[in-house]
PDB file as gemmi writes it, atoms N, CA and C in Angstrom:
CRYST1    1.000    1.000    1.000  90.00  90.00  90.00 P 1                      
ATOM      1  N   UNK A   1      10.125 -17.217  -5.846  1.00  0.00           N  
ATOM      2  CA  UNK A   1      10.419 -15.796  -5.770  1.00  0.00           C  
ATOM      3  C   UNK A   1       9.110 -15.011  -5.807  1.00  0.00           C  
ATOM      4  N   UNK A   2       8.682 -14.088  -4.759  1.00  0.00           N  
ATOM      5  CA  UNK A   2       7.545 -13.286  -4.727  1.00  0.00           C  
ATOM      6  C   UNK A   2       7.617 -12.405  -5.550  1.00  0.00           C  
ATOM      7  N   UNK A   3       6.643 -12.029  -6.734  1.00  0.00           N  
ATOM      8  CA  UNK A   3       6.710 -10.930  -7.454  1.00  0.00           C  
ATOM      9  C   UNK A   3       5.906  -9.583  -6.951  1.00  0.00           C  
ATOM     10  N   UNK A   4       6.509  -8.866  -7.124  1.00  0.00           N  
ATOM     11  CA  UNK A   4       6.248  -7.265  -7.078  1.00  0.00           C  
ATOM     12  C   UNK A   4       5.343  -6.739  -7.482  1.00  0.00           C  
ATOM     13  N   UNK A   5       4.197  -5.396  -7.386  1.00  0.00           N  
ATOM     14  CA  UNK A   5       3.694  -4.699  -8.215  1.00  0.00           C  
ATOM     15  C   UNK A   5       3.326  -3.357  -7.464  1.00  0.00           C  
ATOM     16  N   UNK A   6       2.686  -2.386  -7.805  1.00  0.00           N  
ATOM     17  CA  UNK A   6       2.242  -1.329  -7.373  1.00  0.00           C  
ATOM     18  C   UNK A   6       1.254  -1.718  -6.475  1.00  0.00           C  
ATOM     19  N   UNK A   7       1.312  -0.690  -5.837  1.00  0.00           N  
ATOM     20  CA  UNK A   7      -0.478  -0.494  -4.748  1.00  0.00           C  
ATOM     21  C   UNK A   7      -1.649  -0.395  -5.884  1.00  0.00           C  
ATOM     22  N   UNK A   8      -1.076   0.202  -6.504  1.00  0.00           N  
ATOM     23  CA  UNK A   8      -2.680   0.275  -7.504  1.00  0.00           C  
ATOM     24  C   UNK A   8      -2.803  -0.784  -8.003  1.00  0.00           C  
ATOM     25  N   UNK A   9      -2.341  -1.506  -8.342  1.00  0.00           N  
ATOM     26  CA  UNK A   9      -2.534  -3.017  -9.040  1.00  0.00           C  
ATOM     27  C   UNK A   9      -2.745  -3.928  -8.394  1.00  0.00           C  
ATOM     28  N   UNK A  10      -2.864  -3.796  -6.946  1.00  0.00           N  
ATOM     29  CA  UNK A  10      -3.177  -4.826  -5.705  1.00  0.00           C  
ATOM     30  C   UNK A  10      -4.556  -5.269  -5.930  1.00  0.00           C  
ATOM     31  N   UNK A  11      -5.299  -5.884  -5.073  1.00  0.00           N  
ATOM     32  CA  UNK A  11      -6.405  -6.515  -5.268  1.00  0.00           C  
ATOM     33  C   UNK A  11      -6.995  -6.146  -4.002  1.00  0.00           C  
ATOM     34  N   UNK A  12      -8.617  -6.301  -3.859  1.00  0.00           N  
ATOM     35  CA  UNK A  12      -9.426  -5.617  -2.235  1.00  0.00           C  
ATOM     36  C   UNK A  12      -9.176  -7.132  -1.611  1.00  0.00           C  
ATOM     37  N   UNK A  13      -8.902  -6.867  -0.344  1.00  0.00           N  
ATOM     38  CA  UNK A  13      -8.895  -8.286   0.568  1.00  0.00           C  
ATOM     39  C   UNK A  13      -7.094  -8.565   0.594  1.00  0.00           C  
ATOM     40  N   UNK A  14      -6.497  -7.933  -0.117  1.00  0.00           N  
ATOM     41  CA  UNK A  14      -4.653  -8.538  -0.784  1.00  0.00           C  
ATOM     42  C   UNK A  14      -3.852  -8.501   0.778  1.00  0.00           C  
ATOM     43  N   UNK A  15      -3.391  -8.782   1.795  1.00  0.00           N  
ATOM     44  CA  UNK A  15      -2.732  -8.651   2.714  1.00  0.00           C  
ATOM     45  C   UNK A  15      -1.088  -8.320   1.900  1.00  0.00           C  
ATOM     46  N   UNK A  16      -0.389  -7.424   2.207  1.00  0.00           N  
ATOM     47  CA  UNK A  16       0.830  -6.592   1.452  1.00  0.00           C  
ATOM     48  C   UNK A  16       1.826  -6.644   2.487  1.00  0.00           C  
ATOM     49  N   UNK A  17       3.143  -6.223   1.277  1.00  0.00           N  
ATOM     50  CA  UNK A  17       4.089  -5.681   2.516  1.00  0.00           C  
ATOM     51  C   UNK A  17       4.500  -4.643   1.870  1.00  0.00           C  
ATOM     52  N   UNK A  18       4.557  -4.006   2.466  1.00  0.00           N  
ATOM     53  CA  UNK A  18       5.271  -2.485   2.079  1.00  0.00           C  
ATOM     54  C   UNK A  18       6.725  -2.562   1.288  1.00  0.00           C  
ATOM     55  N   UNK A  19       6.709  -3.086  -0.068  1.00  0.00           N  
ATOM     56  CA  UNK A  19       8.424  -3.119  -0.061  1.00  0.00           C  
ATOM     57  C   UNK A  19       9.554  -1.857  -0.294  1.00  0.00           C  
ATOM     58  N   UNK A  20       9.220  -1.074  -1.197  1.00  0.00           N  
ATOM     59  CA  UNK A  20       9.649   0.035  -1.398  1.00  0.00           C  
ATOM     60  C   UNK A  20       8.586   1.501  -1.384  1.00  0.00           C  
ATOM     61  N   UNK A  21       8.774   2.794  -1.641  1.00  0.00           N  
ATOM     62  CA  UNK A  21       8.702   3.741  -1.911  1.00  0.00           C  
ATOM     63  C   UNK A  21       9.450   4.409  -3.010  1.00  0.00           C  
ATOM     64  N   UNK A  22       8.981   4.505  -4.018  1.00  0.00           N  
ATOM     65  CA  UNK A  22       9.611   4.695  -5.031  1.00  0.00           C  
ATOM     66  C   UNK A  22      10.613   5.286  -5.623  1.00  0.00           C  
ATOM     67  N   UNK A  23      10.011   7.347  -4.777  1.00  0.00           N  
ATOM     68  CA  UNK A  23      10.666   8.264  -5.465  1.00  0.00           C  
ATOM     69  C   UNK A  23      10.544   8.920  -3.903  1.00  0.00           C  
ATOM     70  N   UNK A  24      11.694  10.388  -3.397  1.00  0.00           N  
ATOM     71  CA  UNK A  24      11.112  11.084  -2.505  1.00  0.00           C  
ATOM     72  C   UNK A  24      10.294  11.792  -2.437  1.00  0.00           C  
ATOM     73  N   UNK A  25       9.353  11.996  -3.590  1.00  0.00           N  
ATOM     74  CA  UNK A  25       8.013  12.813  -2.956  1.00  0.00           C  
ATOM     75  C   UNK A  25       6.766  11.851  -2.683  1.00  0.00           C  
ATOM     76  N   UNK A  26       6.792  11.144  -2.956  1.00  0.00           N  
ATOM     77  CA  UNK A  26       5.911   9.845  -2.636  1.00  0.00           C  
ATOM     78  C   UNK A  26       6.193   9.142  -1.246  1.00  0.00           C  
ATOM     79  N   UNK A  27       7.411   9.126  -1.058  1.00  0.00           N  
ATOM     80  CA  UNK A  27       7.883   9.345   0.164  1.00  0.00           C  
ATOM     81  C   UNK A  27       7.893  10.162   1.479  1.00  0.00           C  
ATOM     82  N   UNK A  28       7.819  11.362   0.852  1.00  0.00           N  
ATOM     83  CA  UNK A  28       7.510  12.205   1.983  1.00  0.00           C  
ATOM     84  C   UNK A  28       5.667  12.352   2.150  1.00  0.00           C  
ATOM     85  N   UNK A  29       4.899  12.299   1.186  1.00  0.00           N  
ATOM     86  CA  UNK A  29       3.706  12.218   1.227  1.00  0.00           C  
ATOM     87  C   UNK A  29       2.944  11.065   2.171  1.00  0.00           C  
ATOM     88  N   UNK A  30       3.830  10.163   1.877  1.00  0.00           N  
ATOM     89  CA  UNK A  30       3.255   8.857   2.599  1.00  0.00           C  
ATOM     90  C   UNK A  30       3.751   8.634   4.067  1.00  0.00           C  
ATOM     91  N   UNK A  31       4.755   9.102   4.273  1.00  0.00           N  
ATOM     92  CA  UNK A  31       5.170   9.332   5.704  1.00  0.00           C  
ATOM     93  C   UNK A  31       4.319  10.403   6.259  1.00  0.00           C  
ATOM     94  N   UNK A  32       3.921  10.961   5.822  1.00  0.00           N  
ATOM     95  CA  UNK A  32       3.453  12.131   6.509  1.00  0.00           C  
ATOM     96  C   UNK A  32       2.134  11.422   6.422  1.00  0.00           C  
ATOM     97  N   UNK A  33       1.336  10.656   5.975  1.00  0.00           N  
ATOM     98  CA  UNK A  33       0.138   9.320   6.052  1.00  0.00           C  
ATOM     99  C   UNK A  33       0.257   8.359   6.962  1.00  0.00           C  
ATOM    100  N   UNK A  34       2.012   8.239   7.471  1.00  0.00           N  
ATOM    101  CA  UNK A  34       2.174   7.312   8.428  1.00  0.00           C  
ATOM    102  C   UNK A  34       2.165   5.277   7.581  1.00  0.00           C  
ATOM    103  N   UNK A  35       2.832   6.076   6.709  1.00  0.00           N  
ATOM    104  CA  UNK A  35       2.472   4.757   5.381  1.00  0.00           C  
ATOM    105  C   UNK A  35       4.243   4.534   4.965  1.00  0.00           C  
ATOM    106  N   UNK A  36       5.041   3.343   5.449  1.00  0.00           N  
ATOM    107  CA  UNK A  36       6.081   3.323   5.018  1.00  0.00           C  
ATOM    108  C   UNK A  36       6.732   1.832   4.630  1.00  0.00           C  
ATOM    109  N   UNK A  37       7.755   1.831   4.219  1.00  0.00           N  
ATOM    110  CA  UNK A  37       8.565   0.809   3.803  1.00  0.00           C  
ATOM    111  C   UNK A  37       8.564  -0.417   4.890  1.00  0.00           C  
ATOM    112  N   UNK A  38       8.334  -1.906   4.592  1.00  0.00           N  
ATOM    113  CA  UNK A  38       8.255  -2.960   5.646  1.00  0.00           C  
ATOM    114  C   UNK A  38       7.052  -3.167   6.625  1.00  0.00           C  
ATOM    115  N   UNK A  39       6.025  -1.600   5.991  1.00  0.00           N  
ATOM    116  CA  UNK A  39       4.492  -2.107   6.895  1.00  0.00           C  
ATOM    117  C   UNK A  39       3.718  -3.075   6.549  1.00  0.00           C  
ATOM    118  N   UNK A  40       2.691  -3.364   6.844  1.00  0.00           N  
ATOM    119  CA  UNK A  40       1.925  -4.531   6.655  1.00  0.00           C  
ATOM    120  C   UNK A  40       0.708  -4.531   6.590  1.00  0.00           C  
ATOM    121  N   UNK A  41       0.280  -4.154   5.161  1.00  0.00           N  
ATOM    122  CA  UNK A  41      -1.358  -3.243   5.309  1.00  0.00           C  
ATOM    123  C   UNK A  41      -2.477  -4.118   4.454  1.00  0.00           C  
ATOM    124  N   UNK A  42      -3.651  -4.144   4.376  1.00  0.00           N  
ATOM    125  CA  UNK A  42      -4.608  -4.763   3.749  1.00  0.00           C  
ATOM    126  C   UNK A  42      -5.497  -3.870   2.739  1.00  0.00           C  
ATOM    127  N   UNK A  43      -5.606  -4.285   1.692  1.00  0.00           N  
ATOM    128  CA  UNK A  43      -6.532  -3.295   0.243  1.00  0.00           C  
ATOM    129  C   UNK A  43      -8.000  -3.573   1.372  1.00  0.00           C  
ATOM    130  N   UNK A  44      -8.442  -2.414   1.782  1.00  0.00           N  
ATOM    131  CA  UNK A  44      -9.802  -2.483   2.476  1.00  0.00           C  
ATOM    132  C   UNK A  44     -10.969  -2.236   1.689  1.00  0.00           C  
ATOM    133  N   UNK A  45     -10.610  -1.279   0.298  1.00  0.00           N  
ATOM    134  CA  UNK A  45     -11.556  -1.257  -1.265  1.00  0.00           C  
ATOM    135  C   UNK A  45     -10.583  -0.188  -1.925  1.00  0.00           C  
ATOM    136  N   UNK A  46     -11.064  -0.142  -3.438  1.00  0.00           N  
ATOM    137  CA  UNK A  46     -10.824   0.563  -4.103  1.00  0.00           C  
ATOM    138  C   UNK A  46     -12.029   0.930  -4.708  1.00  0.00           C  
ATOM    139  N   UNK A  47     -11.991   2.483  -4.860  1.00  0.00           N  
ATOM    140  CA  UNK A  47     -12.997   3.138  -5.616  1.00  0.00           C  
ATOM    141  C   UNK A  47     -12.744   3.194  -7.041  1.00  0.00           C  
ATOM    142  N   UNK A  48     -13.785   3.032  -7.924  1.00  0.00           N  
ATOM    143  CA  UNK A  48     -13.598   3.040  -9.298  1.00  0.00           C  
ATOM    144  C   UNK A  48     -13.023   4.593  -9.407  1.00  0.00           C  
ATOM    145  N   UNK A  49     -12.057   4.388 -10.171  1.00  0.00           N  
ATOM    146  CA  UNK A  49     -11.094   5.813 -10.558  1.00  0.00           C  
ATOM    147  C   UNK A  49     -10.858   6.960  -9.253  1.00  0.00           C  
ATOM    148  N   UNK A  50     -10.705   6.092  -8.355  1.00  0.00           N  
ATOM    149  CA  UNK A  50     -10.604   6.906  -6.898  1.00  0.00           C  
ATOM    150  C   UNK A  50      -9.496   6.678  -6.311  1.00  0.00           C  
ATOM    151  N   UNK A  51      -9.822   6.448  -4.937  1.00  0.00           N  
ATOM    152  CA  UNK A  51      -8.558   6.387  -4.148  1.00  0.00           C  
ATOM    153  C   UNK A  51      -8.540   4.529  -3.822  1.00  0.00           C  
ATOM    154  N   UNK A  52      -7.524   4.185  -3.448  1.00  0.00           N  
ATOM    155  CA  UNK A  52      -7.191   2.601  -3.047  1.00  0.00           C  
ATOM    156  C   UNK A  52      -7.403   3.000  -0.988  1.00  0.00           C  
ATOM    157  N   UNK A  53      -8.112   2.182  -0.906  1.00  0.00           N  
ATOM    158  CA  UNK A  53      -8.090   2.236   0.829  1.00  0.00           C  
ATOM    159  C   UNK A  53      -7.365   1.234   1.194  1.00  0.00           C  
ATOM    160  N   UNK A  54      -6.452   1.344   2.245  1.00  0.00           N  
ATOM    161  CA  UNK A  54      -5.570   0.588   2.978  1.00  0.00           C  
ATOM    162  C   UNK A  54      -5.898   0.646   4.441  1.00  0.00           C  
ATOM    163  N   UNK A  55      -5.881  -0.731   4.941  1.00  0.00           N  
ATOM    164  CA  UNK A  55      -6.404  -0.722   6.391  1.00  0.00           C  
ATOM    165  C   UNK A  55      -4.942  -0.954   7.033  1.00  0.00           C  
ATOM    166  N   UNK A  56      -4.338  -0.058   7.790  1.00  0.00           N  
ATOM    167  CA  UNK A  56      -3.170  -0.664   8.514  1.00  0.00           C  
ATOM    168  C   UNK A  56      -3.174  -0.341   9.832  1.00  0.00           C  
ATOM    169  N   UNK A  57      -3.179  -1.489  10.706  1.00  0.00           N  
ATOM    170  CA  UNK A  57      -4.201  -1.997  12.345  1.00  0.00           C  
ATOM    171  C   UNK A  57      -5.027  -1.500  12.582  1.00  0.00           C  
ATOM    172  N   UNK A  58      -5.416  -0.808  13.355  1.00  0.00           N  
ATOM    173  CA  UNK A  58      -6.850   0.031  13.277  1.00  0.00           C  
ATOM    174  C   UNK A  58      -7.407   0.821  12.516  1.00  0.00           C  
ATOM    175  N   UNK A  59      -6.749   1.688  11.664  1.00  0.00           N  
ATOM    176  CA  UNK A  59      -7.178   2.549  11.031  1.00  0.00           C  
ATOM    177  C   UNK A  59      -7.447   2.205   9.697  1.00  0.00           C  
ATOM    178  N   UNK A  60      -7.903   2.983   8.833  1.00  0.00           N  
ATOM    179  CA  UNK A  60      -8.137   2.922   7.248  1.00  0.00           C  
ATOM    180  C   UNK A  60      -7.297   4.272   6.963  1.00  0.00           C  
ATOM    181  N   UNK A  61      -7.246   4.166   5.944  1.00  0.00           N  
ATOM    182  CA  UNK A  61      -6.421   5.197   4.763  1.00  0.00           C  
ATOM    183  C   UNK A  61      -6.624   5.650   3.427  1.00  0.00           C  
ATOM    184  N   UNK A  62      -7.110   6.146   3.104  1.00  0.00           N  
ATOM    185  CA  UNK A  62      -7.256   6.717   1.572  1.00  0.00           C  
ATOM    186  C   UNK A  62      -6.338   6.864   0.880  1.00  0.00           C  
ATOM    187  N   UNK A  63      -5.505   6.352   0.053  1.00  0.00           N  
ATOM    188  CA  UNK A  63      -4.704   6.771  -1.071  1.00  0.00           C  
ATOM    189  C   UNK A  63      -4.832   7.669  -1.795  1.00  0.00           C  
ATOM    190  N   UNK A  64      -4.573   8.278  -2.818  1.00  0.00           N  
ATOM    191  CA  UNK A  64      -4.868   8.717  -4.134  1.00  0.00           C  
ATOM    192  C   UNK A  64      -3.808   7.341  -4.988  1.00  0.00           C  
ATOM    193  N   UNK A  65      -4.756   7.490  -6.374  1.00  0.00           N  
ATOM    194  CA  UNK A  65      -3.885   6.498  -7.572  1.00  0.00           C  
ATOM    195  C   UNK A  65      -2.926   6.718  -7.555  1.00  0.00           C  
ATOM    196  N   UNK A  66      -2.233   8.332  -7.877  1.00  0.00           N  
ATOM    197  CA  UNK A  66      -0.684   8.788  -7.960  1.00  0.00           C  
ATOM    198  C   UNK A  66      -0.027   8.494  -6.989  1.00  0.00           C  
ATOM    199  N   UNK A  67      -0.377   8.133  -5.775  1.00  0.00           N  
ATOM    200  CA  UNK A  67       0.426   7.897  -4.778  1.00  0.00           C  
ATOM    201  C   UNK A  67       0.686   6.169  -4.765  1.00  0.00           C  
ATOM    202  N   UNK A  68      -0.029   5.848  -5.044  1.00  0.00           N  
ATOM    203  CA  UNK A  68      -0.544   4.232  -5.292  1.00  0.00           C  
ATOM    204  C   UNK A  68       0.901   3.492  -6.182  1.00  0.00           C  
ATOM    205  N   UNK A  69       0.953   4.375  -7.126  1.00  0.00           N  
ATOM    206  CA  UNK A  69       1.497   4.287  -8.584  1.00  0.00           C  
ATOM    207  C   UNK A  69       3.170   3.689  -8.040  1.00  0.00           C  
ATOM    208  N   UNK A  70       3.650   4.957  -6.757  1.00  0.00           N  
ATOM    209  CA  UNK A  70       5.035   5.170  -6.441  1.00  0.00           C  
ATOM    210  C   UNK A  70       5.251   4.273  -5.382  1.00  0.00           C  
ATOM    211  N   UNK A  71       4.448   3.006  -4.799  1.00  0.00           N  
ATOM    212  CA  UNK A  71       4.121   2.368  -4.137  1.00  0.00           C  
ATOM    213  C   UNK A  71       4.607   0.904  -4.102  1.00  0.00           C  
ATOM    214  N   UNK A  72       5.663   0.575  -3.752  1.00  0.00           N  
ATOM    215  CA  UNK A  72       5.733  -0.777  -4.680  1.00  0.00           C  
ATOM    216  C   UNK A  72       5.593  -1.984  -3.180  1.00  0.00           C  
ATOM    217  N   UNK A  73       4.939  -3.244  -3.618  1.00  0.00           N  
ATOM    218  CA  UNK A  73       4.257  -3.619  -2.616  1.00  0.00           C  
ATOM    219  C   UNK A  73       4.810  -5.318  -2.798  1.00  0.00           C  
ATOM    220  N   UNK A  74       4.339  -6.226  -2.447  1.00  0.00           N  
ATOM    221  CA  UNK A  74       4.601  -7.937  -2.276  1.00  0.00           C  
ATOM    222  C   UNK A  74       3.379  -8.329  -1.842  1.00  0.00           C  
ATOM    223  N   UNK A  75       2.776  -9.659  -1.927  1.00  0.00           N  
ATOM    224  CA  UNK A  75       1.752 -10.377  -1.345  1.00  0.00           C  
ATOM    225  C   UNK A  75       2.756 -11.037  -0.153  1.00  0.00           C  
ATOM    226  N   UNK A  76       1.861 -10.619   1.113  1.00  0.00           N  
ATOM    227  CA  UNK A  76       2.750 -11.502   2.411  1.00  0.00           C  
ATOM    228  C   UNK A  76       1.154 -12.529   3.050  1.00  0.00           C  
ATOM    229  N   UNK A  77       1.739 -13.476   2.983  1.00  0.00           N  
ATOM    230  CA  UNK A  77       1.110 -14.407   3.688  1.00  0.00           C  
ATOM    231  C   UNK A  77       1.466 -15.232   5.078  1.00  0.00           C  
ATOM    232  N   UNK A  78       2.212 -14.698   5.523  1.00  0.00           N  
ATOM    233  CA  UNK A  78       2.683 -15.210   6.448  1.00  0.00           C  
ATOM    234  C   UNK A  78       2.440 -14.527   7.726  1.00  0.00           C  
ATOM    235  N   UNK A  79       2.720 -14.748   9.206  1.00  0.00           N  
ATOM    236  CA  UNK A  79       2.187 -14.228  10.124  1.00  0.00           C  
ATOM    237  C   UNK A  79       2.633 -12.893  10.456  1.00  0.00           C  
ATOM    238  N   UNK A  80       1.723 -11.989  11.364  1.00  0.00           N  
ATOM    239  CA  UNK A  80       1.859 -10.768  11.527  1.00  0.00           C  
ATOM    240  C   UNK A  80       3.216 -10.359  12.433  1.00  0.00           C  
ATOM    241  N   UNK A  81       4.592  -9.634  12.287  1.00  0.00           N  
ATOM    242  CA  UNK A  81       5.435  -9.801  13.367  1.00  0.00           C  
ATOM    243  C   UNK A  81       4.718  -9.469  14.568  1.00  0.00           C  
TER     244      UNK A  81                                                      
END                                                                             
């Protein structure tokens, strides 16, 4: 069974899956980032007490922590659909 945790608690290098969104304002924040449920993104760094960067296909992304927090994520290792 794969266990769960936040975006903020991910690791740099972590390949993820998007499993949930927590609450709807975290939700609407992150859609509007283009950041949603079932994507498939990579920790590209985290800044000490900053934002978590997420690389998802070409682009990078800045988080904030609070957004991070409402984020709930999986380790996927398996191939890209």
């Amino acid at each position: 069974m794969t266990t769960s945790f936040t975006l903020e608690q991910a690791k740099v290098g972590q390949k993820l899956l998007i499993k949930a969104i927590l609450d709807d304002e975290t939700a609407t924040i992150a859609m509007r980032l283009g950041v949603s449920a079932g994507e498939l993104i990579t920790v590209a760094s985290k800044i000490p007490g900053g934002p978590v960067v997420i690389r998802q296909g070409g682009m990078e992304i800045a988080l904030g922590r609070d957004l991070c927090r409402g984020i709930e994520v999986e380790p996927f290792e398996g191939p890209r659909r």
